[in-house]
N, C-alpha and C positions, 0 to 999 in steps of 0.2 A: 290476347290480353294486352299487346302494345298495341292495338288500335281501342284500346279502351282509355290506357292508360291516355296516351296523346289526347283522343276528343277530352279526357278530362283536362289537361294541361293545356288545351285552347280555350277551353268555357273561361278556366281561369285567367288567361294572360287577358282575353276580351275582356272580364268583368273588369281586370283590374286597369285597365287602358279607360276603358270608362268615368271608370270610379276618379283616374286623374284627370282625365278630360272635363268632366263637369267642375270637380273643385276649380282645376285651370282657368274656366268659365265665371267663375265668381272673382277670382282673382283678379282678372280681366274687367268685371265689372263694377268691382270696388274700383278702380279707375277710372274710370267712363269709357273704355274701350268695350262698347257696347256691338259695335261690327265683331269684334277679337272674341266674346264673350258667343256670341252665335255662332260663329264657326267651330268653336271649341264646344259647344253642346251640341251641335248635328255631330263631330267627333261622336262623342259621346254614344246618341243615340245610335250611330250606328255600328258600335263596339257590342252597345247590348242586343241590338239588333242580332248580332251576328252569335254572343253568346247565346241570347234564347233559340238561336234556329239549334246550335249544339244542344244546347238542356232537352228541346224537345227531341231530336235523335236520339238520346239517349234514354229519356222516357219512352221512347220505342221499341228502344232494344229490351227494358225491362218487362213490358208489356206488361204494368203494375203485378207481378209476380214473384218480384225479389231474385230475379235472373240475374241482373249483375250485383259482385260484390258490394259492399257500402263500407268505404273507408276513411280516413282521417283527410285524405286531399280532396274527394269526394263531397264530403261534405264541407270541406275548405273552399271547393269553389262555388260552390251554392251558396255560402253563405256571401264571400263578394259578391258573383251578383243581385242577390237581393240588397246590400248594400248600395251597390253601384246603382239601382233603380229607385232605391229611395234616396240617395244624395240627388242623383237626375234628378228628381220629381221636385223637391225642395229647395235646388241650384237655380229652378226655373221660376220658382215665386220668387225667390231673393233677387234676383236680375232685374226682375220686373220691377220691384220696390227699389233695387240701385236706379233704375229709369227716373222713378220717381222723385226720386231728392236729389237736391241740388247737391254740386261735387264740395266738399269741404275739404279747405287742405289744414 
């Protein structure tokens, strides 16, 4: 059960490294640090990278059967990263549209 508990407790710390890295990423490119803005979204992608090789392991271990428990952290980290891949996904239009307009101070 501690090797369960733990893959849970890294899908989450991935998702949520993600989830700062992309904001980070905007943050970055609401200034025109648009070099700073890209390296903090490959961060990014590969935080979730690393969370979804953990989520699918553990849809392995479930072998859609309901083998392992389903609990409050459990689905605490499923839900970051599904957050963490929609902020990604929408960090990266916004970037794009920062590219686009001129900097205003």
């Amino acid at each position: 059960m501690d090797d369960l508990e733990t893959l849970i407790m890294e899908l989450l710390v991935n998702a949520g490294a993600a989830r700062s890295e992309a904001l980070s990423a905007l943050q970055l490119a609401r200034k025109s640090d648009f070099s700073g803005a890209e390296q903090a979204m490959t961060q990014a992608r590969e935080f979730v990278k690393q969370a979804h090789k953990i989520q699918t392991q553990l849809i392995g271990m479930d072998e859609g059967s309901g083998k392992l428990p389903v609990n409050l952290i459990t689905v605490h980290s499923q839900d970051h990263l599904m957050n963490a891949m929609v902020i990604q996904d929408l960090a990266g239009d916004l970037i794009e549209l920062y590219r686009r307009l001129p900097l205003v101070k």
